[in-house]
N, C-alpha and C positions, 0 to 999 in steps of 0.2 A: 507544534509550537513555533519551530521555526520555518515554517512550509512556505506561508505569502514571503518573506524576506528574500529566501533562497530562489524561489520560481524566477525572477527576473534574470538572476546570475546562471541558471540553468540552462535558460534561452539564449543568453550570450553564449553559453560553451558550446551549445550546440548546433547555432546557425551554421558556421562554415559549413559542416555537413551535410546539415539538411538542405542547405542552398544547392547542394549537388544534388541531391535526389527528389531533382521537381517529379521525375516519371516513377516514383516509388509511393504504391498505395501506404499510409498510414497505418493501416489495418495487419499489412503485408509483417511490420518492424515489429506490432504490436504482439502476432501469433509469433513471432521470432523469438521473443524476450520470454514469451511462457516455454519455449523447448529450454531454454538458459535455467529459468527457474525449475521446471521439473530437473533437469539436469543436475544444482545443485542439490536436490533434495534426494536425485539417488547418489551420487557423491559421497553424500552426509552418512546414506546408511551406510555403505562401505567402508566409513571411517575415514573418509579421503576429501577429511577438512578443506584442504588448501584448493582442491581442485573445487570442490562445494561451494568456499568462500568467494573465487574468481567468475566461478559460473555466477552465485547469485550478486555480484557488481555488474558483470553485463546485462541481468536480467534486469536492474533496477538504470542502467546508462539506456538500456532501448527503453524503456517504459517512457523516461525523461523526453528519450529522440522522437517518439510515436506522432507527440502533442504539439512539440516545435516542427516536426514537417507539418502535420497539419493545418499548424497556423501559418505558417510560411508560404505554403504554395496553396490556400483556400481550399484546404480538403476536407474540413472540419465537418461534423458530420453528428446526430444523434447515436445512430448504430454504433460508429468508430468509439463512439464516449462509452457506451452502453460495455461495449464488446474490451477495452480498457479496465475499466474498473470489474468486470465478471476475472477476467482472466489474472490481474491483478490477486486476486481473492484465492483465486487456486495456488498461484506461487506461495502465497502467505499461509495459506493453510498445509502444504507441500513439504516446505521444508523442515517446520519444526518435526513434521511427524517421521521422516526422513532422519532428521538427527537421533529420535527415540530409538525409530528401529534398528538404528548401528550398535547401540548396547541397550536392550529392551530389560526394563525393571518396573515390577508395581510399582513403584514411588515415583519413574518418571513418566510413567502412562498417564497414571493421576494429575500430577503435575501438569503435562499433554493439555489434557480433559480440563484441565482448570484454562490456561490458558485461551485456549480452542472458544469455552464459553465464554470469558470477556471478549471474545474477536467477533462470538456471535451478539452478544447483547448492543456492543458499541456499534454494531451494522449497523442494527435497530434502532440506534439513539440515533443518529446521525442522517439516515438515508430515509426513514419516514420524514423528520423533520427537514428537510433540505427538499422532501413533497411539497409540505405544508407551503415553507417559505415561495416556494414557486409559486403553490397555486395563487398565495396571497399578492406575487408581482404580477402575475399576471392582468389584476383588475387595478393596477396602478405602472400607466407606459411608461414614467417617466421611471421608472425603477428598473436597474439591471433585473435580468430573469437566466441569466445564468444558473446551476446546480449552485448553493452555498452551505456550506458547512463550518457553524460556529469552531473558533479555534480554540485548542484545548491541552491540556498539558503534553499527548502524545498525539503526533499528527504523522506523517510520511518519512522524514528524515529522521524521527527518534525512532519508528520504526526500522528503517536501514540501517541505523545503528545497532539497536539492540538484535537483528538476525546475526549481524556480524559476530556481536559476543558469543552468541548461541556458536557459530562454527569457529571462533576462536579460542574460545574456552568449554569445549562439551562437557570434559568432567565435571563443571559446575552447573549444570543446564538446569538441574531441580530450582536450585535455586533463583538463577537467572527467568525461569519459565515463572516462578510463584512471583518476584519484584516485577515482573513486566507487567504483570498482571493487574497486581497493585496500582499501579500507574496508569494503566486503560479504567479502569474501575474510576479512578479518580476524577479521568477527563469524560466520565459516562454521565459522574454527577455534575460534572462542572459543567455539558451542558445541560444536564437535566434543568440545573438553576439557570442557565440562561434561557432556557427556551421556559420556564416559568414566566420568569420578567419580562419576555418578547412577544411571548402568546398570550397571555392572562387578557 
């Protein structure tokens, strides 16, 4: 929701650095930030929150750093995008099940399983359609042809939040794991309804 807003402020925090690393592949930051997230997600199972929490902020500050080197020193790349959002995917599915396995119970496995499938159908909603949108800029040049995806009540940043809750408050995770859910669910139909009105 708040993702377009934040990206300009991200690229500010981040140029100093990335200005120093004109001779660092993109790609290099990118497999960096997945050892961070797998990291926190064994953390998590060992009960050892705070180090989980720390690890997954660094996972999500290189994620951030990956896109402003790239764009800074013209390293920008399809693979490097491709290879971003795949690895992306793994951290996000990593940790919560990481947090399960530190105290494993039918009701949070469940739980897991519910979550896990809003993360898969919201792929779907969003990654076939941001196909479409391509192919359709394509046969129109005056049109960006960037990847686009309709914005929706939960985007990247409410994401980074709600993990955080996840390792801030685990005792509560059922719960936490079933309202997130809720919330991906909601932004699945909200763009189901936009990509009606855009596609029809």
């Amino acid at each position: 929701m708040f993702d377009t807003y934040l990206r300009n402020a991200k690229d500010r925090i981040g140029e100093p650095l990335a200005r120093r690393m004109s001779r660092v592949d993109p790609s290099t930051i990118t497999l960096i930030a997945l050892a961070f997230g797998i990291g926190s997600a064994v953390f998590a199972a060992r009960g050892l929150y705070g180090w989980g929490l720390a690890f997954w902020l660094l996972n999500r500050a290189l994620d951030g750093l990956d896109g402003t080197l790239a764009r800074m020193h013209n390293k920008q790349g399809d693979f490097g995008g491709y290879l971003d959002i795949l690895l992306d995917y793994l951290a996000y599915a990593a940790l919560p099940i990481g947090v399960v396995l530190g105290a494993p119970t039918p009701d949070r496995y469940l739980a897991l399983a519910v979550m896990l499938a809003a993360f898969y159908v919201n792929a779907a909603s969003w990654m076939y359609l941001a196909a479409i949108l391509e192919k359709r800029a394509a046969h129109a040049p005056e049109t960006q042809t960037t990847i686009v995806m309709p914005a929706g009540l939960i985007g990247g940043f409410e994401t980074i939040l709600a993990y955080c809750a996840f390792l801030l408050f685990p005792v509560y995770i059922i719960g936490l794991f079933y309202f997130f859910s809720a919330l991906v669910f909601i932004t699945i139909i909200q763009r189901l309804l936009w990509a009606r009105r855009a596609l029809a």
